[in-house]
C-alpha positions in Angstrom: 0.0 0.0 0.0 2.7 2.4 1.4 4.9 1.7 -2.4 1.3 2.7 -4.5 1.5 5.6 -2.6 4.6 6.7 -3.4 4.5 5.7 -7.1 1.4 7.7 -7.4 3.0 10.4 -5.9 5.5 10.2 -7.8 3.3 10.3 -11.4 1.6 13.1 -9.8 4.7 15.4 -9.5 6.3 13.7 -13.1 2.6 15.2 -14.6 3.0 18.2 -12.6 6.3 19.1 -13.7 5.6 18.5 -17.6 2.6 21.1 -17.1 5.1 23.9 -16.1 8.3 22.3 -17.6 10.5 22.1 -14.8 14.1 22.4 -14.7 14.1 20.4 -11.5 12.3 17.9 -9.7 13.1 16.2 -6.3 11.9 12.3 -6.0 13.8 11.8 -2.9 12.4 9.9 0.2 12.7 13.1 1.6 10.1 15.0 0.2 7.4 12.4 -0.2 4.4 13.7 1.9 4.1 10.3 3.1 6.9 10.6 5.8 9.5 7.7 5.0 7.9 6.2 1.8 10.2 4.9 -0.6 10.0 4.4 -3.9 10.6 0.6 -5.3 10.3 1.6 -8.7 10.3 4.7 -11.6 7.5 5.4 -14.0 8.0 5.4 -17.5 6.6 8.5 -17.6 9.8 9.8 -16.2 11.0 10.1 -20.1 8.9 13.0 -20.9 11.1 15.7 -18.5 13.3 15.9 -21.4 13.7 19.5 -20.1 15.2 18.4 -16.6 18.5 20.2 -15.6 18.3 18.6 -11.9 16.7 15.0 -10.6 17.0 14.2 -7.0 16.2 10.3 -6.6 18.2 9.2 -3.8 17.1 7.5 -0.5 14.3 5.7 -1.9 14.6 1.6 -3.1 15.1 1.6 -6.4 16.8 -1.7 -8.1 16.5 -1.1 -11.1 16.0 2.0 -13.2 14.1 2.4 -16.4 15.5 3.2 -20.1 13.9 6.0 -20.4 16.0 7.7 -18.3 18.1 8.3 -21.2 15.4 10.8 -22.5 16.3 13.1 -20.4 18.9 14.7 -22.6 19.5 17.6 -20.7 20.2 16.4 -17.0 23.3 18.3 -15.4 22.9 16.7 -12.3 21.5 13.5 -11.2 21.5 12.1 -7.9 20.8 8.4 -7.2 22.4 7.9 -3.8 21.3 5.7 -1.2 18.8 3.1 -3.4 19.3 -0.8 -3.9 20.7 -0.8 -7.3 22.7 -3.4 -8.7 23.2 -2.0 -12.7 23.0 0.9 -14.6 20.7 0.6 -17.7 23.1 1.7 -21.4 20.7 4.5 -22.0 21.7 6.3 -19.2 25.3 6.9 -21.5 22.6 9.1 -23.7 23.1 11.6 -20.6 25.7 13.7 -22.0 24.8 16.8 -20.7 25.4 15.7 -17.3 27.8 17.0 -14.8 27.4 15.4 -11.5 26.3 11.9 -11.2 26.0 10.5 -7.7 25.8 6.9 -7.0 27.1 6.2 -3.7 25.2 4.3 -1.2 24.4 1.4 -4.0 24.8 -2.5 -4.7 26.4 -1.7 -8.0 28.9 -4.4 -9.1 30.1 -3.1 -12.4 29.9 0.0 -14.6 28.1 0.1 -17.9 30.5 0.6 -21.1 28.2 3.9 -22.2 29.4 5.5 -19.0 32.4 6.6 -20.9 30.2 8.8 -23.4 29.6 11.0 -20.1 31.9 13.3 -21.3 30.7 16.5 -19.6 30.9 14.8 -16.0 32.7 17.0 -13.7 31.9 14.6 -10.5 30.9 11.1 -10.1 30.8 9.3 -6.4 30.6 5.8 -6.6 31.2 5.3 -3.0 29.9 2.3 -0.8 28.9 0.0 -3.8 30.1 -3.3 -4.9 32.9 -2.9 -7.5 35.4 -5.3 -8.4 36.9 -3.6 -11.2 36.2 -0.1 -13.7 36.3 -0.2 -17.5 38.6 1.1 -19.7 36.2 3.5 -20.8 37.0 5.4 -17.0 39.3 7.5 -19.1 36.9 8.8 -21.5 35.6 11.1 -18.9 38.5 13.5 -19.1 36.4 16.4 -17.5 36.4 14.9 -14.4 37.4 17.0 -11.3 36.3 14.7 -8.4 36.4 11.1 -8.6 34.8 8.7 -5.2 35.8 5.3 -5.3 36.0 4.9 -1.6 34.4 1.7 0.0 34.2 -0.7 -3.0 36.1 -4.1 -3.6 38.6 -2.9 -6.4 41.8 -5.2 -6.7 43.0 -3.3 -9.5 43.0 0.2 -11.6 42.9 0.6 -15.4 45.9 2.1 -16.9 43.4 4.2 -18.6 42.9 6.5 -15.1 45.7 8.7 -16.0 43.7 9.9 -18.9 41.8 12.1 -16.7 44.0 14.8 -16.5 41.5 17.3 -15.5 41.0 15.9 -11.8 41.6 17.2 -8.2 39.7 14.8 -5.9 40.5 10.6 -5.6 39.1 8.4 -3.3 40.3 5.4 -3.2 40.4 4.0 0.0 38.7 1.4 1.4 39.1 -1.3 -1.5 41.5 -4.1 -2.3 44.3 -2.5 -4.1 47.4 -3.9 -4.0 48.8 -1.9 -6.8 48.5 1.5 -8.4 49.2 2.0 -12.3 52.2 4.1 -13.3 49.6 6.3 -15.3 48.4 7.9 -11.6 51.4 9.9 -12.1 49.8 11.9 -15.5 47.1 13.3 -13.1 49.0 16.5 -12.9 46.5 18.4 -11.7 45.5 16.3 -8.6 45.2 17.9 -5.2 43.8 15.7 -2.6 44.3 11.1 -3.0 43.3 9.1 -0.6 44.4 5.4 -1.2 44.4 4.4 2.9 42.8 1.0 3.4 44.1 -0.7 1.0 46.7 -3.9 0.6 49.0 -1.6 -1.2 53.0 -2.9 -0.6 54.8 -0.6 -2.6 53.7 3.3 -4.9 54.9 4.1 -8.0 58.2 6.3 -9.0 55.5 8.2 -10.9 53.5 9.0 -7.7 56.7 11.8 -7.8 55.0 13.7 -10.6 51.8 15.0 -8.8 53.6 18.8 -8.7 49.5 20.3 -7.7 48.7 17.3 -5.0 48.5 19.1 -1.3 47.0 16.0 1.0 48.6 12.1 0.3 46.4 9.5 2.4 48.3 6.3 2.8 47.0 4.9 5.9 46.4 1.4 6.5 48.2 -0.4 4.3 51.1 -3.0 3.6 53.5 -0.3 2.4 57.1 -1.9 3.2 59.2 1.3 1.5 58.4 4.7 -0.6 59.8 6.1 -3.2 62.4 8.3 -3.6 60.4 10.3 -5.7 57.6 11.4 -2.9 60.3 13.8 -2.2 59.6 15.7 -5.7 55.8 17.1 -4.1 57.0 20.1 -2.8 53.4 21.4 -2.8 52.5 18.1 0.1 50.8 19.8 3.2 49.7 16.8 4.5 51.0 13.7 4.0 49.4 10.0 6.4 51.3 6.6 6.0 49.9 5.5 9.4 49.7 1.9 10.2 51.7 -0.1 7.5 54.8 -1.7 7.2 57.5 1.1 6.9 61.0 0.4 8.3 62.7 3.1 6.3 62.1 6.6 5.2 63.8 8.0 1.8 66.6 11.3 2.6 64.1 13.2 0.1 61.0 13.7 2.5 63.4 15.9 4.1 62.5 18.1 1.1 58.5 18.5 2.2 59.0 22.0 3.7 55.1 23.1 3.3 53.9 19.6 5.3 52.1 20.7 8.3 50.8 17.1 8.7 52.7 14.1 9.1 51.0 11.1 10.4 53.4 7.7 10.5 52.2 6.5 14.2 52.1 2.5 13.8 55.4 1.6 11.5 56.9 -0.1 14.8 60.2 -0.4 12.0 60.6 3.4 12.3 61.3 3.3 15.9 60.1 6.6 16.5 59.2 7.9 20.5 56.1 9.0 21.2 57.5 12.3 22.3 58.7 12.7 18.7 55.5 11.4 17.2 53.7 14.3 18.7 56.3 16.6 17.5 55.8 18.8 13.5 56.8 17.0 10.5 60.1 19.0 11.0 61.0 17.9 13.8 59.7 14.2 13.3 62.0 13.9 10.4 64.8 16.0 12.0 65.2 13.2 14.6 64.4 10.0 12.0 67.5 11.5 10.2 69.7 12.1 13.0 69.1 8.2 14.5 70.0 6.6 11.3 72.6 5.8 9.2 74.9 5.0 11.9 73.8 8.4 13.9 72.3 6.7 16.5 71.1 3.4 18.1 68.2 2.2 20.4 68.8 3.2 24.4 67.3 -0.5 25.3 66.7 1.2 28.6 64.0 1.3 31.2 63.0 2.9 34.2 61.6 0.0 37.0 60.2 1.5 40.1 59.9 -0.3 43.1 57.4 0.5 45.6 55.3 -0.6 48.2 55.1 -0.1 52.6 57.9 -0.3 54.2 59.7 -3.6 55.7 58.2 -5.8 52.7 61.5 -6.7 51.2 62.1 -4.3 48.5 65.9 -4.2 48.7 66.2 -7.7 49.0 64.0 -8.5 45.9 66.2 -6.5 44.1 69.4 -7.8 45.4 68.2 -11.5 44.7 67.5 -10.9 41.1 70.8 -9.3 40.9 72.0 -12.7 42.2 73.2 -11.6 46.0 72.2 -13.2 49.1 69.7 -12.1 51.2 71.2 -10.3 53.9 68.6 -10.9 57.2 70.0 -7.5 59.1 69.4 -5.1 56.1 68.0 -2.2 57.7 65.3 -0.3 55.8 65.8 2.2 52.7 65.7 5.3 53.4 64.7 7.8 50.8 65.8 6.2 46.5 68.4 3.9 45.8 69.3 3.6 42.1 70.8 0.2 40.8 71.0 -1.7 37.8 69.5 -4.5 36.7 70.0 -6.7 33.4 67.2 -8.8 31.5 67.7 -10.9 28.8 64.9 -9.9 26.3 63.8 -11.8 23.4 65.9 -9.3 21.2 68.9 -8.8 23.1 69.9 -7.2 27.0 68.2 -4.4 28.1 69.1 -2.5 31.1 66.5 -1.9 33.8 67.2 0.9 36.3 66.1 -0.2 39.6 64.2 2.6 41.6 64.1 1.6 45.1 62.0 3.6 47.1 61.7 3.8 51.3 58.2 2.8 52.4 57.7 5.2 55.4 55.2 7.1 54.8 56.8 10.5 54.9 58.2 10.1 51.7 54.7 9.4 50.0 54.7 12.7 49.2 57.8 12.4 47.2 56.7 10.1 45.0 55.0 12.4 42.5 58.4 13.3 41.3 59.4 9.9 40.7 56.3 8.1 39.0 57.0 8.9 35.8 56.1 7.6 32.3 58.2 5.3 30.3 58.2 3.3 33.5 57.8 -0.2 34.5 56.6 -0.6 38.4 56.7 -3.5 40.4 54.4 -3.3 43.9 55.5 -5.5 46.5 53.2 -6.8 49.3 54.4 -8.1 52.5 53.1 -10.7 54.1 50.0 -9.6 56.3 46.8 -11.2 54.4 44.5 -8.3 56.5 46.9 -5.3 55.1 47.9 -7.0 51.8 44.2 -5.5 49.7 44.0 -2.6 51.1 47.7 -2.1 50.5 47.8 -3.0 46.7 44.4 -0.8 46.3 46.2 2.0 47.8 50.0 1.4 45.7 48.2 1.1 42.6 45.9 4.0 42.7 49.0 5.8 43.8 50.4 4.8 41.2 47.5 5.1 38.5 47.5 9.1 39.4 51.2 9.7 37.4 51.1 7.1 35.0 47.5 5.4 33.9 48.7 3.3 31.4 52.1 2.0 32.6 52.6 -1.8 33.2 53.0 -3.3 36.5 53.9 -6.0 38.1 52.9 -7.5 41.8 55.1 -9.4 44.0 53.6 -11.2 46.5 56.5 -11.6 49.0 57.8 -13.6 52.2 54.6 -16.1 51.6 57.4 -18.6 50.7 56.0 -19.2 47.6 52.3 -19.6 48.4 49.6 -17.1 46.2 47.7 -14.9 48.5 44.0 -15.1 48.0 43.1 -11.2 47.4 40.6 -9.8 45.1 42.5 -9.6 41.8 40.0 -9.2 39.2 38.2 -5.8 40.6 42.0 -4.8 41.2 42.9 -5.6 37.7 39.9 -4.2 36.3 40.2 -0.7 38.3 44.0 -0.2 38.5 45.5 -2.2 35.1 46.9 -3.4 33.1 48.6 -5.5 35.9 50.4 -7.7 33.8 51.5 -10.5 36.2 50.5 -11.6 40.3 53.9 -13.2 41.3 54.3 -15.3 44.6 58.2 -14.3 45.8 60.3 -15.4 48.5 64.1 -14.1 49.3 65.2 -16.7 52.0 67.1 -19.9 50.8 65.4 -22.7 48.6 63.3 -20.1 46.9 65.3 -19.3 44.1 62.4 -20.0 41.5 60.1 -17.7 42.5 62.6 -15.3 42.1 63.0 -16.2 38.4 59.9 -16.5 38.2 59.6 -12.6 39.1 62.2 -12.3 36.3 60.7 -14.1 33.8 57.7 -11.5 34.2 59.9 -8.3 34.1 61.2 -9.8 31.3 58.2 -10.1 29.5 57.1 -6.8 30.8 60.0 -5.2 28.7 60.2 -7.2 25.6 56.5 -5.7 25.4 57.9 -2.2 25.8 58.3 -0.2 22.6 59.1 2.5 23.8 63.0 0.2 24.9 63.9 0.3 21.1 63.3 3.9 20.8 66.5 5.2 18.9 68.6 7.8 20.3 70.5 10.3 18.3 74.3 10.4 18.8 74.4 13.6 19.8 71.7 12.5 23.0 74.0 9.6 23.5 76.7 12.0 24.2 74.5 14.0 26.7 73.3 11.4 28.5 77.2 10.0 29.0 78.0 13.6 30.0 75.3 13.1 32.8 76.4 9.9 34.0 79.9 10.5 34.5 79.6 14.1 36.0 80.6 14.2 39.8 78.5 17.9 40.8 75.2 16.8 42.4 73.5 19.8 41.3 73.3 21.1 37.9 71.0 24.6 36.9 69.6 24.1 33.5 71.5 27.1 31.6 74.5 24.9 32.4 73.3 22.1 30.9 71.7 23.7 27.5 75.1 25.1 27.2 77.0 21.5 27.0 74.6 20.0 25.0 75.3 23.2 22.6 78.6 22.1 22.7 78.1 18.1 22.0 75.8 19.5 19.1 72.1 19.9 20.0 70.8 23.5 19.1 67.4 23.8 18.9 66.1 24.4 23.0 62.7 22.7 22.9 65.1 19.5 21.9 66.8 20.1 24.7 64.0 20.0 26.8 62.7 17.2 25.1 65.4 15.2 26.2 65.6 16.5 29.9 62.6 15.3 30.1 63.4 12.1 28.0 66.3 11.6 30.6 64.4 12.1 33.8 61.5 9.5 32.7 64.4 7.2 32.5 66.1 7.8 35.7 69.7 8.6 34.0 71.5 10.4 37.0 74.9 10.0 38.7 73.1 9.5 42.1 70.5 9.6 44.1 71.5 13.1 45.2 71.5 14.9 41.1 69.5 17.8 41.0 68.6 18.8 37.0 67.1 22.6 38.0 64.2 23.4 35.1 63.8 27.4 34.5 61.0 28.5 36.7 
């Protein structure tokens, strides 16, 4: 009932609009009087608008459309989105008036070979359909300025494409490319391609001819290298390769001086920090250049703080898995000791530096200075079953306040070995990611718990990507500078002033790696005093 409602209606406005020749005439779910009435189907009668500049036919149900359509000889515009078709009839190739053609929002699978006599079209979206693969009759349409391809199922591009030398706009994402044709590269006048979400492995030298293009979309692909000849788009503003396969950069992106957007977040083969990822495309690039080619190697260092209430065998946790004995009249820490500790990672050592921190709790105000990011923590509970909850509640919200994300670990100690039944799961879910519960024990015949806590720190940093983070040279050479010095106090106009002189200029760099320093722990002892302006 509701579809002879709207096919009436619709004959009604078709008769209405012959009477007083119309130049335009919306069909659109939209404007049905019926509410959300679709329409399933067109009249025939549709054929006698042959003065029709504008048709509006989208969000209805069409399937199919009728070949009188080709009638209307004098269509500029014709808007189809948003139905249920699965083909285009030949006539509609009759249509050469036309200038915008929107088809998104379809079950089209393939294109009709008249499309190509569209030669007027200056747009044409054929987003979220069903396409495998275009005709070679695509590059016919040599008006086009915007072309949407976006959200189809193409595995391949006709060479023909670079015949349309008159476009700005590509979409191509969302399909199943895993190659583009050397032709893209005749698209001279092309401002804006997207080609992210793709299978794409490697671009085309060509890609280095696109002197207009100002935005370069690459995300989400299998991209393992690019070419040398990206370098060539001095007019690039904004240039994405997030999230593919990218273990090298080529020397000429250092050429891109008008990029103001540089998005490479999720190539774990460009070992880039987050601090530097969140830095201008200058400065990301600056750095990338300055770590390679013999410049500079990862720091495979970490920062592991120890905490928890005092008398629960911190120290002698740490002293074990350095392979000492446990020493029964230790006497307390009082205030940080800094020592190192070496894991054997999947991919080689990596160098821990143990924060130990005094329990009392005094110095729980101190730890705000210490709880850092780019930090691994390991909470240790003593053995009181009553305290044990309330303590780890307490440790890890503490925690949780300076760094939300960073792993820890939990060490369950002098239970010889037993687990302690607490309420892991809400604690998990509140305070994590707690990455391992670990039963310890530092008195003789225990020594496998203790590798067992190993074997968890272990894990804990081969997870850490921010360990392989690649440090200049010239950082190297700071950060040696830092570690031998004897002064325990060092004002920060000092310290800009040597790493001047061991070759890092730019201030905000400086600070960068102050900072960089200090989430590590790198200090002469526990005494070092780094004085920040203000």
């Amino acid at each position: 009932m509701a579809r002879d409602k709207a096919y009436r209606e619709a004959e009604r406005k078709i008769k209405e609009a012959c009477r007083t020749r119309a130049t335009e005439l919306d069909l659109s779910c939209y404007f049905f009087s019926h509410g959300s009435v679709r329409l399933t189907e067109l009249p025939e009668s549709l054929g006698q608008l042959t003065q029709l500049q504008t048709l509006n036919l989208s969000h209805n149900q069409l399937t199919a459309l009728p070949e009188s359509l080709g009638q209307l000889t004098q269509l500029q515009t014709l808007d189809l989105s948003h139905n249920q078709l699965t083909a285009l009839p030949e006539s509609v190739g009759q249509l050469t008036q036309l200038q915008r053609l929107d088809l998104g929002g379809n079950q089209l699978t393939a294109l009709p070979e008249s499309l190509g006599r569209l030669t007027q079209l200056r747009s044409l979206n054929l987003t979220a359909n069903q396409l495998t693969a275009l005709r070679e009759s695509l590059g016919q349409l040599t008006q086009l300025q915007r072309l949407d391809l976006s959200r189809n199922q193409l595995t391949a591009l006709p060479e023909s494409l670079g015949q349309l030398t008159q476009l700005q706009t590509l979409d191509l994402s969302n399909n199943q490319l895993k190659a583009v044709p050397e032709s893209l590269g005749l698209l001279e006048t092309l401002q804006i391609l997207s080609l992210s979400r793709n299978k794409l492995r490697v671009l085309p030298e060509s890609i280095g001819n696109l002197s207009d293009i100002s935005e370069l979309n690459l995300n989400e692909n299998q991209l393992t290298e690019l070419p040398e000849s990206i370098g060539h788009l001095s007019t690039l503003r904004d240039l994405r390769f997030y999230r593919n396969n990218l273990s090298d950069l080529p020397l000429s992106l250092g050429n891109l001086r008008e990029l103001k957007e540089l998005w490479l977040n999720g190539n774990a083969g460009l070992s880039l920090p987050i601090e530097v990822r969140q830095q201008s495309p200058a400065r990301k690039l600056e750095y990338y250049f300055a770590t390679r080619a013999g410049l500079g190697s990862a720091l495979r260092e970490l920062k592991l703080l120890v905490v928890g209430r005092g008398g629960v065998g911190k120290t002698s946790l740490i002293k074990r898995l350095n392979g000492e004995a446990l020493d029964r009249g230790e006497s307390e820490t009082h205030g940080i000791n800094i020592s190192p500790l070496k894991l054997k990672c999947s991919d080689g050592p990596v160098t821990a530096r143990v924060w130990d921190f005094g329990g009392q709790h005094v110095l729980h105000a101190m730890h705000e200075f210490f709880l850092t990011a780019r930090s691994l923590y390991l909470l240790v509970l003593g053995e009181r079953e009553d305290m044990a909850e309330r303590d780890a509640a307490y440790w890890l919200q503490l925690i949780r306040s300076y760094a939300p994300s960073a792993p820890v670990i939990v060490a369950l100690n002098k239970n010889e070995g037993r687990a302690r039944e607490m309420d892991r799961e809400s604690l998990g879910r509140q305070y994590g990611p707690i990455l391992a519960w670990v039963p310890t024990e530092c008195s003789d015949g225990f020594d496998g718990t203790i590798e067992s806590l190993r074997i968890a720190l272990t894990d804990a940093a081969d997870k850490m990507p921010e360990v392989r983070d690649l440090f200049p040279k010239k950082w190297w050479d700071v950060k040696e500078w830092l570690e031998n010095m004897n002064e325990p106090y060092l004002d920060f106009a000092t310290y800009q002033q040597k790493c001047f002189e061991l070759g890092e200029h730019d201030e905000k760099d400086q600070e960068r790696l102050a900072a960089w320093l200090n989430d590590l722990g790198v200090c002469p002892d526990t005494s070092f005093d780094l004085v920040f302006p203000g």
